[in-house]
N, C-alpha and C positions, 0 to 999 in steps of 0.2 A: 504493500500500500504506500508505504514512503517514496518508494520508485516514483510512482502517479503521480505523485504531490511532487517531488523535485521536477519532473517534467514539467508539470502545470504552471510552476513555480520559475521555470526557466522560460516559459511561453511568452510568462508575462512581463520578466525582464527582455525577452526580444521585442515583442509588444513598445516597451517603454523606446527602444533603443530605435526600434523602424518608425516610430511616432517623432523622434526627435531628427531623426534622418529627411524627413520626406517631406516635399512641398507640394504635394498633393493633397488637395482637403479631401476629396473623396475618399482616396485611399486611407487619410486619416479617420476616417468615418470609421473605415470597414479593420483599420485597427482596433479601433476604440469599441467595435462589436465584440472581437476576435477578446481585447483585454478583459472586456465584460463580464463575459460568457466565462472567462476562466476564472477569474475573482471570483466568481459567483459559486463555482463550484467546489473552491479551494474548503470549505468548511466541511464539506457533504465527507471529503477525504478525508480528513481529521480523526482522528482515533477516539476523541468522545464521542461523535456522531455515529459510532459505530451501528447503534441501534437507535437512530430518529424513530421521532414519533411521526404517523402521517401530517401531521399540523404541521409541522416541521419540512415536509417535501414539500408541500400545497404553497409553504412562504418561500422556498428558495427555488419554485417554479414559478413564483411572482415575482421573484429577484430576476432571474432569467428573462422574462420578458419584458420587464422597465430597462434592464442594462443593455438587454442585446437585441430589443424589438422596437420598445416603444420610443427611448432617446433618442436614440440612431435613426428613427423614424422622423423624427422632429429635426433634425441634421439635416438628415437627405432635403425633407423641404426649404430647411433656409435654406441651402446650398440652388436649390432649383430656382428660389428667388431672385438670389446676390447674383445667379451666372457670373460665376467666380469658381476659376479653375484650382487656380496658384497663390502661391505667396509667392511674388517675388524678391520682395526686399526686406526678411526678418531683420530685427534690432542685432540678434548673432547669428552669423553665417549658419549652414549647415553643417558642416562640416567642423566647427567649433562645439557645435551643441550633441553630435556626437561624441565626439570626444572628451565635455560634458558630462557625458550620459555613462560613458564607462568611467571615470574619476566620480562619479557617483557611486557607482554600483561598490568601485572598492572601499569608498569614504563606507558605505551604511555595511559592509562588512564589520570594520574596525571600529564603528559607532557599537554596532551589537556587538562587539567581545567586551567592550571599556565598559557597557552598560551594569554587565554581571547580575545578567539575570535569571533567575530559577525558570527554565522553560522547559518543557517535556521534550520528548526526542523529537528533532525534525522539525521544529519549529524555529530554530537561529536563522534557516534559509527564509525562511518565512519571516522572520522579523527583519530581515536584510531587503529582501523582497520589497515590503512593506514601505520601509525605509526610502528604496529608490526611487520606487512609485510614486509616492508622496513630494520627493521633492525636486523629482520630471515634471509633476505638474505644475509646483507651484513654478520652477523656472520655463516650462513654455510657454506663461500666460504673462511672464515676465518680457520672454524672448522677440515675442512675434507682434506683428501689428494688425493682422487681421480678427475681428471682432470673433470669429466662428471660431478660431484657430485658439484664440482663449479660452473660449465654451471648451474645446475638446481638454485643454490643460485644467478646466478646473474638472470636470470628468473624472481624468486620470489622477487629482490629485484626495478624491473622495474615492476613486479606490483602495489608495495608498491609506486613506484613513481608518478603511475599512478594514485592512488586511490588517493593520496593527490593534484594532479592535477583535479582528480572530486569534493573534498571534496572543496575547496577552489575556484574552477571557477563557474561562475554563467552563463556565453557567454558558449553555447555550440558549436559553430561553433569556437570559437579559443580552445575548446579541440578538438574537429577532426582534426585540424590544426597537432596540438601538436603530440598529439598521433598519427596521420599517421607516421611522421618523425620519432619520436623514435618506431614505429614498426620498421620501413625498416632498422634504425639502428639497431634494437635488431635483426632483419632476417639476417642482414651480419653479426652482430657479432658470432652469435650463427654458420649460417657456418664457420666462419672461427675460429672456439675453435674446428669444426667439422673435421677440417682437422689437426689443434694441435695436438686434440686428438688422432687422427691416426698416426702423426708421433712421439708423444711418446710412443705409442706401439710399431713403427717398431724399435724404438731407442733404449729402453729398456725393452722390454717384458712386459708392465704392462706402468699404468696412472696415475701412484703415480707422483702427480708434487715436492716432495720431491728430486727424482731423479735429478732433473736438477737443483739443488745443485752442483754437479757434476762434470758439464760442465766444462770445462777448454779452453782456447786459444789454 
């Protein structure tokens, strides 16, 4: 079973790593599926979950399709909106935010050994994991200037939240708790970045949030 989870677990650090690489929003989309779907199922793998209750499937078959149905749904349509391919001109290069992305991976290694924390087996990769994810997000929302291309970094940076939320909880019924809540919040936020992003289209012809520098009284 640890096998599954280190794979899963390695999906999502590629996940992170093609997410920081690509200037393609679509393709970002259909990562930010791909990262979803496995976040979502990293718990089910877990050694307490070993015997879930049906309650328990029924909510991470609702997690499955707000992360990897329904958001991604509301993506694809801004995207049909904005007709907006690319980012062309991130704050850091690509090729930098890469490079980023692996000086990450090994920072939240050496963050989890300094931490010295009593974890069950096979979860240091996961609190690593956690780690990365977490703070890929918050630097692509940092990095980039198109308004979508943030939505997908705060995405990724609520999964990283989540993962340290499984890494660290041992009560699986106060993460269902948990994580219901910040879905619904992550589902309003994400509509309403949804309608943002549309009116900085109609505002300025483009979803550069640079623009709204701008603004004036």
């Amino acid at each position: 079973m640890l096998h599954i989870i280190d794979a899963v677990l390695v999906t999502i650090l590629l996940s992170v790593l093609l997410s920081l690489g690509s200037n393609r929003l679509k393709a970002l989309v259909e990562i930010m599926v791909l990262q979803g779907v496995a976040v979502s199922v990293v718990p089910l793998l877990l050694e307490y979950h070993s015997e879930i209750r049906q309650g328990g499937i029924i909510f991470f078959q609702i997690m499955i399709l707000i992360k990897g149905v329904l958001i991604p749904g509301l993506l694809y349509m801004a995207l049909k909106k904005i007709a907006i391919k690319r980012e062309v001109e991130p704050i850091v290069g690509y090729h930098a935010s890469l490079l980023t992305g692996l000086v990450l991976i090994m920072v939240s290694i050496v963050v989890t050994e300094r931490l010295h924390l009593t974890l069950p087996a096979g979860r240091e990769l996961l609190l690593s994991t956690a780690i990365t994810t977490l703070a890929a997000g918050l630097f692509l929302m940092m990095s980039r200037r198109k308004a979508i291309t943030q939505v997908i970094g705060y995405l990724m940076l609520e999964n990283g939240i989540y993962l340290i939320g499984t890494a660290l909880t041992k009560q699986s019924h106060t993460l269902y708790v948990v994580e219901f809540g910040v879905l619904l919040d992550l589902l309003v936020g994400v509509m309403i970045m949804g309608i943002i992003i549309h009116n900085i289209k109609d505002a300025f012809d483009d979803v550069d949030t640079t623009f709204l520098g701008s603004l004036k009284d």
